[in-house]
C-alpha positions, 0 to 999 in steps of 0.5 A: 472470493477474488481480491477486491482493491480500491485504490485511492490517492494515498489509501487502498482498501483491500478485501480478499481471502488469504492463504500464505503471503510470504514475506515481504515490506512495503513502504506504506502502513499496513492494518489487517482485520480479519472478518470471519476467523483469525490469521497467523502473523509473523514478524522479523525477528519474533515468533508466529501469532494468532490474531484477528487484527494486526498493523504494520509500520512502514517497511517492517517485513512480515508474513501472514498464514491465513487459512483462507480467512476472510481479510481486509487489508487498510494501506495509508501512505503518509512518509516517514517523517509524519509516523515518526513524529505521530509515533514519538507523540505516543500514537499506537495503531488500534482495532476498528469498532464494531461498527467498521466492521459490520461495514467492512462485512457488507462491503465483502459481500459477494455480489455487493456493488458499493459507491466508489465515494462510500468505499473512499469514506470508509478507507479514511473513516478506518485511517481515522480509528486506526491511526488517530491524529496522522496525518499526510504532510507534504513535503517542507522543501518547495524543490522536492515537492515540484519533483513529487507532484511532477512524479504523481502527474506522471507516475509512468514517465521514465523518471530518473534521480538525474530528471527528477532532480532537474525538476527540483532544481538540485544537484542529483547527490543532493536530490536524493539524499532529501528524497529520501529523508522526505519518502522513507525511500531511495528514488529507485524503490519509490519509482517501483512502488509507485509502477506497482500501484499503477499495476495494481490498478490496471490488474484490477480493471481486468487488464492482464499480468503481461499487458499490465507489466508493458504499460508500467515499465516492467520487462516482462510478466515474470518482472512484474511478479517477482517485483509484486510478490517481494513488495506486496505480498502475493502474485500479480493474477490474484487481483484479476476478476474473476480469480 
């Protein structure tokens, strides 16, 4: 089947068969639940393992052998400081129940058309019983909230650290040193994960790999490629319809 996303402001649910993803880490939590058969995974340091659900801090690099299994994949984009706090309080990911499941099945369902506000409630009803009690948190300081919600307005704006800054009303040094205790990320990385989801979502839409690289700031497809296949796992013309 070809990759299904859908792409929601601080989530994207994704459903897809999956072969071999290659190692990579991205800045959001990730959770996999296979849908027919089980997967391999592995992680950085350890051996490789059978599972048919898996869940991944933020940036934590690993691979997934698939085998054409049948996988959805649940990203929660909530920054560093709101998982660290809800893991020091003792939070641990958790599989879905049955019931999410049997959603997730019909959702992958060749030819089903799903309401975009029902696919919205259940990427948040999986946040829920996967993660249970996290939560988004918006950023403490009001300056590097005003460079945040700028950047979201305009989330393919040639932002800098130095114009950014400006918007916050800081000094560049020390922009990025909140920046980055905020997002989890230096400026630079941030800009590239939020070009990437631009990407996806245009990819998604049937735009092509090159029209899609111009429009987000990459040089040239192979940009984009490489960029997609470090960051999200898989090469850019895997979420075209049709694929």
């Amino acid at each position: 089947m070809p990759a299904r996303l859908h792409f929601f402001r601080e989530r994207a649910l994704v459903l897809t068969r999956t072969a071999d993803s290659g190692w990579h880490a991205h800045r959001a939590l990730q959770a996999m639940v296979a849908l027919d058969k089980s997967f391999s995974v592995e992680r950085e340091g350890g051996a490789a393992s059978e599972r048919r659900f898996a869940a991944f801090a933020p940036m934590e690099g690993h691979r997934i052998r698939g085998g054409d299994t049948l996988i959805a994949y649940l990203f929660f984009d909530v920054g560093p400081r709101a998982w660290q706090a809800w893991r020091d309080a003792g939070g641990e990911a958790r599989a879905p129940e049955p019931a999410l499941l049997d959603a997730l099945r019909v959702l992958a369902r060749p030819g089903h058309e799903a309401d975009v506000g029902a696919v919205e409630a259940l990427a948040a009803r999986w946040c829920a019983e996967c993660w249970p009690g996290l939560a988004v948190q918006a950023p403490a300081d009001p300056r590097l909230k005003r460079a945040l919600e700028a950047l979201e307005a305009e989330p393919l704006a040639p932002w800098t650290h130095r114009s950014l800054a400006e918007r916050a009303h800081l000094s560049p040094s020390r922009f990025q040193v909140l920046f980055r205790e905020a997002t989890g990320l230096p400026v630079r990385n941030y800009l590239l994960w939020r070009r990437l989801l631009e990407a996806t979502a245009r990819l998604q839409a049937g735009e092509g790999v090159t029209a899609a690289a111009h429009a987000t700031g990459f040089a040239d497809a192979a940009h984009l490629s490489r960029s997609f296949r470090r960051i999200i796992g898989a090469a850019p013309s895997s979420l075209l319809p049709g694929r």
